[in-house]
ROSE-4610 file (N, C-alpha, C; in Angstrom, 1 decimal, always signed):
// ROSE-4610
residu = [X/X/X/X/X/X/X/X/X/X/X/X/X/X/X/X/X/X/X/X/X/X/X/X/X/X/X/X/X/X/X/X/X/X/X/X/X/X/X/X/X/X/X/X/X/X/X/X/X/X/X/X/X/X/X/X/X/X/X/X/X/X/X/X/X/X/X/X/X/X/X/X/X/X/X/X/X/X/X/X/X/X/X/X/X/X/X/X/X/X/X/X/X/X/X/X/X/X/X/X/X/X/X/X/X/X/X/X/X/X/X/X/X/X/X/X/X/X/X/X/X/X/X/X/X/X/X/X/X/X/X/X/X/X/X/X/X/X/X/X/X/X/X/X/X/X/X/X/X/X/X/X/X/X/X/X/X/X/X/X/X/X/X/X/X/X/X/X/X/X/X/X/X/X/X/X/X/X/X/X/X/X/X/X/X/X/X/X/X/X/X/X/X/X/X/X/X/X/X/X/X/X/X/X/X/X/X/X/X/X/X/X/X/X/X/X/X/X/X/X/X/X/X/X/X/X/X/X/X/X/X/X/X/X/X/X/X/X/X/X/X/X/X/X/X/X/X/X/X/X/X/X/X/X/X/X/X/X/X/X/X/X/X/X/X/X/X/X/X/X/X/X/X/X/X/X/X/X/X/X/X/X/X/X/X/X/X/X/X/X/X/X/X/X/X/X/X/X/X/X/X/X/X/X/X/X/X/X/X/X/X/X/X/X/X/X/X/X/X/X/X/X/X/X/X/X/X/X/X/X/X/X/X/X/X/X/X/X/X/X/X/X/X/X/X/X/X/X/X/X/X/X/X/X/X/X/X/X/X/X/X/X/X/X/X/X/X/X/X/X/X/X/X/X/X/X/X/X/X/X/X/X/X/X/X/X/X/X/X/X/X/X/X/X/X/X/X/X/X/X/X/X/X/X/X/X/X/X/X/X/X/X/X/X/X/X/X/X/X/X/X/X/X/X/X/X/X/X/X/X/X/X/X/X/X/X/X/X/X/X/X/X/X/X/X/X/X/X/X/X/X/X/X/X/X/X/X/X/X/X/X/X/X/X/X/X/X/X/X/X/X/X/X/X/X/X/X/X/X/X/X/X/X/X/X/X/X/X/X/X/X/X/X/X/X/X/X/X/X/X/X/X/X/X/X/X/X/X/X/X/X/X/X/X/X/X/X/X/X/X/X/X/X/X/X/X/X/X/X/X/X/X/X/X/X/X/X/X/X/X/X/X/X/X/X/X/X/X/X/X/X/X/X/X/X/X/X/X/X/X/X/X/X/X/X/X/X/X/X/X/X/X/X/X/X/X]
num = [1/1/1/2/2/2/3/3/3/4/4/4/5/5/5/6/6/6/7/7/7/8/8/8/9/9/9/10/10/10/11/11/11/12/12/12/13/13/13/14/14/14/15/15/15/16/16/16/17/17/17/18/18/18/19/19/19/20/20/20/21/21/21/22/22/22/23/23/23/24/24/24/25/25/25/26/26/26/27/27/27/28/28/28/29/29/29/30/30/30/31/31/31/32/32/32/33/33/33/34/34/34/35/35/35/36/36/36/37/37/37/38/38/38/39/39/39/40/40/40/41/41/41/42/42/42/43/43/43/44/44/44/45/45/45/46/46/46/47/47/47/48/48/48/49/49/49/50/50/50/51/51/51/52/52/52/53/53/53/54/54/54/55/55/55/56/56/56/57/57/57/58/58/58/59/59/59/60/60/60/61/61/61/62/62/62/63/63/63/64/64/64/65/65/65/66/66/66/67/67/67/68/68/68/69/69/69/70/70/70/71/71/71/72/72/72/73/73/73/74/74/74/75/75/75/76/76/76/77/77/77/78/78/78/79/79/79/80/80/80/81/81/81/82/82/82/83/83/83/84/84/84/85/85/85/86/86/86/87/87/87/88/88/88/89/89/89/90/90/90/91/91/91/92/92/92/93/93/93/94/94/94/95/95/95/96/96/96/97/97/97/98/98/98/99/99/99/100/100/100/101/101/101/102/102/102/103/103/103/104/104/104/105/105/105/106/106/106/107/107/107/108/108/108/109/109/109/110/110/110/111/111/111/112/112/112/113/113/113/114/114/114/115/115/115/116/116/116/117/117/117/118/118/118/119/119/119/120/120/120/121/121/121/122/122/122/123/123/123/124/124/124/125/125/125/126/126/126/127/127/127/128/128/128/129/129/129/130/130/130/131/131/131/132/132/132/133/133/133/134/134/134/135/135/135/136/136/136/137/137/137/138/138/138/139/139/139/140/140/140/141/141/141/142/142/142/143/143/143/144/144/144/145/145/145/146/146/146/147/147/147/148/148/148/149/149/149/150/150/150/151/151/151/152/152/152/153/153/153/154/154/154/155/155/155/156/156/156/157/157/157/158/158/158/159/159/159/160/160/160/161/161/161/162/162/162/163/163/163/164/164/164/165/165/165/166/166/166/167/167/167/168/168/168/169/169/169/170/170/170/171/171/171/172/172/172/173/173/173/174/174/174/175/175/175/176/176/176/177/177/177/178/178/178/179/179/179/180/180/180/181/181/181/182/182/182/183/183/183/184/184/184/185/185/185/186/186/186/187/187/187/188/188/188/189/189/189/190/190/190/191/191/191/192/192/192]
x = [+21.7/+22.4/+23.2/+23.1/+23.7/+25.4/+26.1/+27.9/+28.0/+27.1/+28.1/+27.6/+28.4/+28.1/+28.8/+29.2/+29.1/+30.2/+31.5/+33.0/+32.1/+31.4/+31.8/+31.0/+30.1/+29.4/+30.3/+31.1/+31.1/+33.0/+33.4/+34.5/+33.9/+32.3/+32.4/+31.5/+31.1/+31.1/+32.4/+33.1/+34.4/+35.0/+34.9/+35.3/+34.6/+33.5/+32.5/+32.6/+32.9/+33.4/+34.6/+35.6/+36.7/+37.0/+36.1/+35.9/+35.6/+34.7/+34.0/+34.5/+35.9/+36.3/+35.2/+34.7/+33.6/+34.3/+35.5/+36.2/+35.7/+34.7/+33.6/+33.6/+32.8/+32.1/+33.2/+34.4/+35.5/+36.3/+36.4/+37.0/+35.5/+34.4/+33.7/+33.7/+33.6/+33.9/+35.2/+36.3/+37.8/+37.4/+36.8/+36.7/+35.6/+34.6/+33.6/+34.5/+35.4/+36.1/+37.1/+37.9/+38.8/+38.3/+36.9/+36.0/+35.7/+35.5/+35.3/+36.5/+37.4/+38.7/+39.5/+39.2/+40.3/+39.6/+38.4/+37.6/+38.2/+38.2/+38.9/+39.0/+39.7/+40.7/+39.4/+39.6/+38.9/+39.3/+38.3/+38.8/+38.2/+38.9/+38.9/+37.1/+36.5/+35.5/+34.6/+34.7/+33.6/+34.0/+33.3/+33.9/+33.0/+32.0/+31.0/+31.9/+32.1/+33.2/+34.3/+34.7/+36.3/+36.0/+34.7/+34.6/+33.8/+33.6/+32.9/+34.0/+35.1/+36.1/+37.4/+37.6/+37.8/+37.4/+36.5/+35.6/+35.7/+35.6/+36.1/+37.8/+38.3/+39.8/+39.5/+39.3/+39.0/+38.3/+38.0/+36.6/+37.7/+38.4/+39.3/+40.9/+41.3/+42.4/+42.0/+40.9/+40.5/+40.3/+39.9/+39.6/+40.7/+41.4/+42.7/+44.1/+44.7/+46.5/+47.2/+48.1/+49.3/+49.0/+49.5/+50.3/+49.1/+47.7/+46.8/+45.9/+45.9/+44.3/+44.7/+45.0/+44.6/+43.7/+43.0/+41.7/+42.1/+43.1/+43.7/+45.2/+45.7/+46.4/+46.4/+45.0/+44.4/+43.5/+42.9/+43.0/+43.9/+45.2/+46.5/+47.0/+46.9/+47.4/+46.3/+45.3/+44.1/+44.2/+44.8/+45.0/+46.2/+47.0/+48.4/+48.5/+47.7/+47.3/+46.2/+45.7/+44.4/+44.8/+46.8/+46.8/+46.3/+46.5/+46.1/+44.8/+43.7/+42.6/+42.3/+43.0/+42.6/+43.4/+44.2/+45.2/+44.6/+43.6/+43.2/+42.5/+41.9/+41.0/+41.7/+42.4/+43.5/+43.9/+44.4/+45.3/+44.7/+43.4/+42.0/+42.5/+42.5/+42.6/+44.2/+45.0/+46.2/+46.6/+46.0/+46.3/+45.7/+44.6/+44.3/+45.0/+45.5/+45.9/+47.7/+48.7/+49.9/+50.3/+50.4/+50.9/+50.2/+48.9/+48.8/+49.6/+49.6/+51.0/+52.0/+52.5/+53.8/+53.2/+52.7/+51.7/+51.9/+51.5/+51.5/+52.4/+53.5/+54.9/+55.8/+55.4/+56.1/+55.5/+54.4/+54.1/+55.0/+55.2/+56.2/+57.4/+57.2/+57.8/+57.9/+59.2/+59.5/+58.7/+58.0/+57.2/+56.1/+55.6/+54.0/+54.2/+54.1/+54.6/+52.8/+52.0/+51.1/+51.7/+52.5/+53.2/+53.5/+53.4/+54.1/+52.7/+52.5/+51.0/+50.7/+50.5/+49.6/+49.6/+49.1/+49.5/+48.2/+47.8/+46.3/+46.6/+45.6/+45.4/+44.3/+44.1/+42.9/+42.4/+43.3/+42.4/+41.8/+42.0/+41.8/+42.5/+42.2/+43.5/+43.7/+45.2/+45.8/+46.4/+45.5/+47.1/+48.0/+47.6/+48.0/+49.0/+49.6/+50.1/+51.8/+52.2/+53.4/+53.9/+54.8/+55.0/+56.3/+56.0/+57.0/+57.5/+58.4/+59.1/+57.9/+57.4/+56.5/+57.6/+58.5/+59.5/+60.0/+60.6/+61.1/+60.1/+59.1/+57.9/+58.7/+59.9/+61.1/+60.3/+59.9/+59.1/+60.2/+59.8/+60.8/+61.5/+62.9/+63.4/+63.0/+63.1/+63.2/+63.7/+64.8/+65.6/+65.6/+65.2/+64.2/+62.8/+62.8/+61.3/+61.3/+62.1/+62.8/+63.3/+64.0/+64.3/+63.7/+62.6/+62.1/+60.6/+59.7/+58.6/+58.2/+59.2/+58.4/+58.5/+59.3/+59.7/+58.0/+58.3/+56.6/+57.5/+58.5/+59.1/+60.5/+60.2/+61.2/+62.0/+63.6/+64.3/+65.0/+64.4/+64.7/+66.4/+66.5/+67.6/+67.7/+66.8/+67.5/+67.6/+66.7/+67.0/+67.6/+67.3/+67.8/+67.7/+65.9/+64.9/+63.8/+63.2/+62.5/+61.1/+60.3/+59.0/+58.0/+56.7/+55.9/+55.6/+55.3/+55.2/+54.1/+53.9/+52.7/+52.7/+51.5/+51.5/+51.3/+52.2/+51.9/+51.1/+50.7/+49.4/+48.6/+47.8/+47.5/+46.0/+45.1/+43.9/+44.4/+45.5/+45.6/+45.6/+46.7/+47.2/+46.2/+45.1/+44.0/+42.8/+43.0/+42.4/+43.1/+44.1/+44.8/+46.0/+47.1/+48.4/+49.1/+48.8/+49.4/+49.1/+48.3/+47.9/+48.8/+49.0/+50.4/+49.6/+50.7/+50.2/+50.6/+50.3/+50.5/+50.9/+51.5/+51.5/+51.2/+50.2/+49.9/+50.2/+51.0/+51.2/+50.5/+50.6/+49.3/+49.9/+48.9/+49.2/+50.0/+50.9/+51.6/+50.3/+50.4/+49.5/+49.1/+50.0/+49.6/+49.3/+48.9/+48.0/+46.7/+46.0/+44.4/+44.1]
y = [-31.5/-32.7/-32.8/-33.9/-34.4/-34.5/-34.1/-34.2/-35.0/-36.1/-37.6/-37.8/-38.5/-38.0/-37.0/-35.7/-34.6/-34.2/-35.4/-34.9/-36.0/-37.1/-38.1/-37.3/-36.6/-35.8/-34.7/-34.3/-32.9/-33.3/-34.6/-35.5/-35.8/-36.4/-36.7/-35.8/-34.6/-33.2/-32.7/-32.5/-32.3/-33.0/-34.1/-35.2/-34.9/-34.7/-34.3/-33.1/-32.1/-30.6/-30.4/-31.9/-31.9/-32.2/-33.3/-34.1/-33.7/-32.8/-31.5/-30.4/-30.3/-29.0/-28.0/-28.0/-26.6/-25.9/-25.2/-25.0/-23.9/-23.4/-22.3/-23.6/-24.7/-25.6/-26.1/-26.1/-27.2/-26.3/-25.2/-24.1/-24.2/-24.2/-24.0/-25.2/-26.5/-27.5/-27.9/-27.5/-27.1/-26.2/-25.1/-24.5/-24.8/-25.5/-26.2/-27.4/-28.0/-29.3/-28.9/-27.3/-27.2/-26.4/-26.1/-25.6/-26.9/-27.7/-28.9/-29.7/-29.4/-30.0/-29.5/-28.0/-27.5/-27.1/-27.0/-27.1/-27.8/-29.1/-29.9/-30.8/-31.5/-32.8/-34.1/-35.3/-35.8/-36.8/-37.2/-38.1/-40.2/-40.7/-41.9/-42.7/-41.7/-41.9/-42.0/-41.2/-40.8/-41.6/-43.1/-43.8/-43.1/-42.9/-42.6/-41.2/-40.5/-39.0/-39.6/-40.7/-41.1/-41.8/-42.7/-43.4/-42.7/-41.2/-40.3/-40.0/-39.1/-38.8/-39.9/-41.5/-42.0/-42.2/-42.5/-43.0/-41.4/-40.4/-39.0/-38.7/-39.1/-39.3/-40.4/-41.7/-42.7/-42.2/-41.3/-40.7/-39.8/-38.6/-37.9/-38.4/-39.4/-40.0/-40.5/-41.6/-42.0/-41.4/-40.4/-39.2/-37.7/-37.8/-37.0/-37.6/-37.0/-37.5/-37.0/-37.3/-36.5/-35.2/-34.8/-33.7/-32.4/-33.1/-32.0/-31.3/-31.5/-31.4/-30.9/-29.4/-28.9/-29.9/-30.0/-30.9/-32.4/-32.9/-34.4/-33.8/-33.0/-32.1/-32.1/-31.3/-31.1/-32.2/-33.1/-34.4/-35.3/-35.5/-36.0/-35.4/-34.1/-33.4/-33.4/-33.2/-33.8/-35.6/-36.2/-38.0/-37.6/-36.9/-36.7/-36.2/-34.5/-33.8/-35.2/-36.0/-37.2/-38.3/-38.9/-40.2/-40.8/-40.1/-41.2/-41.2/-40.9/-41.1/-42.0/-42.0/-43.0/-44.2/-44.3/-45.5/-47.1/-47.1/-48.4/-48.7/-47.8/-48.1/-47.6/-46.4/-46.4/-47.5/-48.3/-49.8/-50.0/-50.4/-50.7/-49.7/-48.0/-47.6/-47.3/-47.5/-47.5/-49.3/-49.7/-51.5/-50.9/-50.2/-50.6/-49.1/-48.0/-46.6/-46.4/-47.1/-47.2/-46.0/-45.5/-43.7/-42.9/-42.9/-42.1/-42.4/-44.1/-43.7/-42.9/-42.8/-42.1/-40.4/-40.1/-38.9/-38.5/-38.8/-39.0/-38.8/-39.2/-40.2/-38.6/-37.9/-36.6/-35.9/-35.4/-34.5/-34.7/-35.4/-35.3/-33.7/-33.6/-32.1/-31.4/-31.4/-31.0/-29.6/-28.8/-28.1/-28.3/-29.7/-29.8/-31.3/-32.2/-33.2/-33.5/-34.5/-35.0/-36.0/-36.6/-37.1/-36.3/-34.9/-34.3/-33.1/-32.3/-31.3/-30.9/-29.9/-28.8/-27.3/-26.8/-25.0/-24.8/-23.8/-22.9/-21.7/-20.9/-19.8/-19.0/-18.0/-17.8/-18.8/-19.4/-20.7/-22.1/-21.6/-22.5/-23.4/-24.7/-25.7/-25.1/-24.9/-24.0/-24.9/-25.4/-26.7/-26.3/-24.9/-23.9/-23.3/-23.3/-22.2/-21.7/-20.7/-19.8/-19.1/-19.8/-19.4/-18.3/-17.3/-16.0/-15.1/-14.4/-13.6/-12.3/-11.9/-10.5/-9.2/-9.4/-8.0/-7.7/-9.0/-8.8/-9.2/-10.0/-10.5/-12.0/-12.1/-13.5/-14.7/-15.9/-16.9/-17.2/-18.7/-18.8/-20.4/-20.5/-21.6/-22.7/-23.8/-25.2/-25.7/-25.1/-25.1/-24.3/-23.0/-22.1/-23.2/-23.6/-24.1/-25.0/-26.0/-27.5/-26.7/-25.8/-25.3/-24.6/-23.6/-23.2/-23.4/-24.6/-25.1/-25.0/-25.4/-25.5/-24.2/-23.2/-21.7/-20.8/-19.6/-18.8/-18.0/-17.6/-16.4/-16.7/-16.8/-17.1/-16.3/-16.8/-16.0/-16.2/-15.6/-15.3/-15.2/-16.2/-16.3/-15.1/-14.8/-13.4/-12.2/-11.9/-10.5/-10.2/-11.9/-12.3/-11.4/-11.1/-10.6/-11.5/-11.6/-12.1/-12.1/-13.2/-12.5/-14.3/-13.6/-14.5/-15.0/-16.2/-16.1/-15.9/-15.4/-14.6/-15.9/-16.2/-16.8/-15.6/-16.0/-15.1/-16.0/-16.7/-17.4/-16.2/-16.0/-15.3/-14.7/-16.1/-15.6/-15.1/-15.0/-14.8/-13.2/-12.8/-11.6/-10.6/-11.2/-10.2/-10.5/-10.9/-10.9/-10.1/-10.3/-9.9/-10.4/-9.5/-10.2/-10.3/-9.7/-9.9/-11.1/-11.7/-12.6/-13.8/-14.4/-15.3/-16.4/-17.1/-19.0/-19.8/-20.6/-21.1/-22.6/-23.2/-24.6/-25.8/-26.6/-27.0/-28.4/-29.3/-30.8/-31.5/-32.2/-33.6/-34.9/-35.5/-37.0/-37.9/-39.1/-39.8/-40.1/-40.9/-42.1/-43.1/-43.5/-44.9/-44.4/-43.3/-42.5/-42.6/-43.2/-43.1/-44.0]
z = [+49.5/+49.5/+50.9/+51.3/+52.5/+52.5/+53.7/+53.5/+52.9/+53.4/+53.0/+51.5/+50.8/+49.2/+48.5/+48.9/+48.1/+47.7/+48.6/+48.0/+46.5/+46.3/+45.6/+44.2/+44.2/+43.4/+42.7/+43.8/+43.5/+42.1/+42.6/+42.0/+40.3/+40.5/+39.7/+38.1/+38.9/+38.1/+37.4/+38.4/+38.0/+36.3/+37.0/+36.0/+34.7/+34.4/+33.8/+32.6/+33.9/+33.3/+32.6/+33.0/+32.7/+31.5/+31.0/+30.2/+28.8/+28.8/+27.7/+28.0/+28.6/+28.5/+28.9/+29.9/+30.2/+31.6/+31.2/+32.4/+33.2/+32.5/+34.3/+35.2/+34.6/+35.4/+36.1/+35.2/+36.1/+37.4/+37.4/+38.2/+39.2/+39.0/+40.1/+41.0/+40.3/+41.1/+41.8/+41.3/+42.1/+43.5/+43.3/+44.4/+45.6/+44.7/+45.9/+46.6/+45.9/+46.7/+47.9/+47.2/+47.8/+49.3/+49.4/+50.8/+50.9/+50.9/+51.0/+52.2/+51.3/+52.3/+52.5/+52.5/+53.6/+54.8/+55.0/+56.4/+57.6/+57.6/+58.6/+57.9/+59.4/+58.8/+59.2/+58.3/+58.4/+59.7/+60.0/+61.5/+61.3/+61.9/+62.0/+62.4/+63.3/+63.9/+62.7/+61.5/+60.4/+59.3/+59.4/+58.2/+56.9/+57.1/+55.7/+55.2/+55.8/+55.8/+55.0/+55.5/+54.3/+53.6/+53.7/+51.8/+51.2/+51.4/+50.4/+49.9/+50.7/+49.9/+49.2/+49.8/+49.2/+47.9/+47.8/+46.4/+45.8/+46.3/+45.2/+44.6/+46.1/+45.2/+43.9/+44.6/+43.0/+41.8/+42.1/+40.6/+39.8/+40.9/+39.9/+39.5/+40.1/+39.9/+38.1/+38.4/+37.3/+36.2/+36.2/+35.1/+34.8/+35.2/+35.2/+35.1/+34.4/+34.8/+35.9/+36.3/+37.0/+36.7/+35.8/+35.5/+34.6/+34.5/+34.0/+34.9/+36.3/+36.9/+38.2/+38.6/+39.7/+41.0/+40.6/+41.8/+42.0/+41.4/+41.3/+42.4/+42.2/+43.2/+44.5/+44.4/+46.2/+46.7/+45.9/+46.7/+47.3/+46.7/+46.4/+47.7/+48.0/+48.9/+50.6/+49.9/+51.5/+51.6/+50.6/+51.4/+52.5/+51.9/+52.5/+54.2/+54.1/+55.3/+56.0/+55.8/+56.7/+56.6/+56.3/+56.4/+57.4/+58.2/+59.7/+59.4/+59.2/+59.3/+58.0/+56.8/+55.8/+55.7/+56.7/+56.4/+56.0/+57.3/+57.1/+55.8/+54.9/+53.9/+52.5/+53.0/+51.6/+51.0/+51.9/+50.6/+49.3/+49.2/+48.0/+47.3/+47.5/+45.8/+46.0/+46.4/+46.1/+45.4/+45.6/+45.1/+43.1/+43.2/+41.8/+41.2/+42.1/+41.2/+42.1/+41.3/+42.2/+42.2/+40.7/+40.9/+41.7/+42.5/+43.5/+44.9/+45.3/+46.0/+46.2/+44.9/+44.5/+45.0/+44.4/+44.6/+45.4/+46.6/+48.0/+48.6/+48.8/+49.0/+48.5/+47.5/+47.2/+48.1/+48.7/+49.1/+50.6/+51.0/+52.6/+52.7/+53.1/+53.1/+54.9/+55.0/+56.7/+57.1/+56.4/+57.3/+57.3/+56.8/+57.2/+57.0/+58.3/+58.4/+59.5/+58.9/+59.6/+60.4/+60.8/+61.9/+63.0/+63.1/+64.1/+64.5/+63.6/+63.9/+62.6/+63.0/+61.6/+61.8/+60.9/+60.7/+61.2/+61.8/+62.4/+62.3/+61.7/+61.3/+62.0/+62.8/+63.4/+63.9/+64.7/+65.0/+64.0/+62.9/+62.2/+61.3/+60.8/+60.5/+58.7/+58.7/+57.5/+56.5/+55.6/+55.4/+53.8/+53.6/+52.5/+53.2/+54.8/+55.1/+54.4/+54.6/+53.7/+55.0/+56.4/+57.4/+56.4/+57.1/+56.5/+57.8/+57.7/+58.4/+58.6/+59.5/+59.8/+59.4/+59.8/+59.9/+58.7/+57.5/+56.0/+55.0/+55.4/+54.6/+54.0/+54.2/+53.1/+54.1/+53.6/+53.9/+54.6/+55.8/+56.2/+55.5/+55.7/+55.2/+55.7/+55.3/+55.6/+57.1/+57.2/+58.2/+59.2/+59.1/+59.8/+61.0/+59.8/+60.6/+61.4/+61.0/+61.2/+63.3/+63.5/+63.9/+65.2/+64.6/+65.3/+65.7/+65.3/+65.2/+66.9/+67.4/+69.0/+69.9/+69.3/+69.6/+69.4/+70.6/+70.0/+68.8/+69.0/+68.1/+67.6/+66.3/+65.2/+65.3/+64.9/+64.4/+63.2/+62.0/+60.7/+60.7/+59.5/+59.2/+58.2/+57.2/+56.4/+57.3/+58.1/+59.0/+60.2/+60.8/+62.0/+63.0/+62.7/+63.7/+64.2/+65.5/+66.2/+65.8/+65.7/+65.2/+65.5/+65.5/+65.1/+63.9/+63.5/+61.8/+61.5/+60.4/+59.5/+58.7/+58.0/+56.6/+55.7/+54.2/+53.4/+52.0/+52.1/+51.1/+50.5/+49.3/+49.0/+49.8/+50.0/+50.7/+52.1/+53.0/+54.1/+53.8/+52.9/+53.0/+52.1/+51.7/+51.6/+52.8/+53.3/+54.9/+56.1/+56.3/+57.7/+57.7/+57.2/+56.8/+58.3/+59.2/+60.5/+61.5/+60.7/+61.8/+62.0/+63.2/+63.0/+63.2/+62.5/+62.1/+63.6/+63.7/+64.9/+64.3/+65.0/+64.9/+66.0/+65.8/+66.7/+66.3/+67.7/+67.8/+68.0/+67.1/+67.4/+68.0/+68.7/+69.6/+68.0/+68.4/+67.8/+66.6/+65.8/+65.5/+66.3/+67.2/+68.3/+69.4/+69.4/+70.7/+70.8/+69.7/+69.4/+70.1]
């Protein structure tokens, strides 16, 4: 199967698996989506790229509640990490599904703010990241971060030692818990 299509397939398995309770099936398709979109961010240039995954957010919105479905979650959370790239076409399913607005609208949170950059991990875009103190392992605060985002080396407010930040997410820290997150700034939105 071809990209394009496969968030909308892979949504409406999901939905499927969900549906009859077949939760091997529903965990496998959570985790095919969630390589799916945490790879990269979608871009403005690839409209077939965002009405696959729009029409997949529509498939699992529709077939899940708020409050039951992991994968209703991390779509909710990839519109969030790609407004800029779905703004223009978002309106349509936010006009017929209003509590995913809302949805949305929660996830805003001062250390991962798509208005300003994003986490990179090995070079790669992190949008799971758990920026943590290297020297005490204690994640860093809100305010911490707010703080030190344009700094190379943090200084931890619980040890009030110097450091790069590590993510401590679970898949990092069975990979290479040393490795520091980086954050990288992105152009405005009216820079495009």
């Amino acid at each position: 199967m071809d990209a394009v299509g496969k968030r909308q397939f892979i949504a409406a398995l999901f939905v499927t698996a969900a549906e009859y309770q077949l939760s091997g099936l529903e965990n496998k398709t959570y985790e095919d989506m969630r390589k799916i979109v945490t790879a990269k961010k979608l871009s403005t240039q690839d409209s077939d790229q965002v009405d696959d995954f729009l029409n997949a957010v529509g498939t699992v919105v529709a077939g899940s509640t708020r409050h039951d479905s992991q994968m209703r979650k991390l779509m909710v959370d990839y519109c969030f990490w790609n407004l800029p790239a779905l703004v223009d076409k978002l309106s349509h399913l936010l006009m017929d599904n209003g509590d995913l607005g809302a949805e949305i609208i929660t996830r805003f949170r001062p250390e991962l703010s798509l208005f300003e950059g994003s986490w990179y991990w090995k070079g790669e875009w992190h949008p799971f990241a758990k920026p943590s103190c290297l020297v005490c392992d204690e994640p860093f605060s809100k305010q911490d971060m707010l703080l030190n985002l344009a700094e190379e080396f943090w200084t931890c407010s619980n040890c009030e030692e110097d450091s790069h930040p590590v993510c401590t997410e679970d898949c990092c820290i069975h990979l290479d818990y040393t490795v520091e997150l980086t954050w990288v700034w992105e152009g405005s939105l009216h820079n495009d």
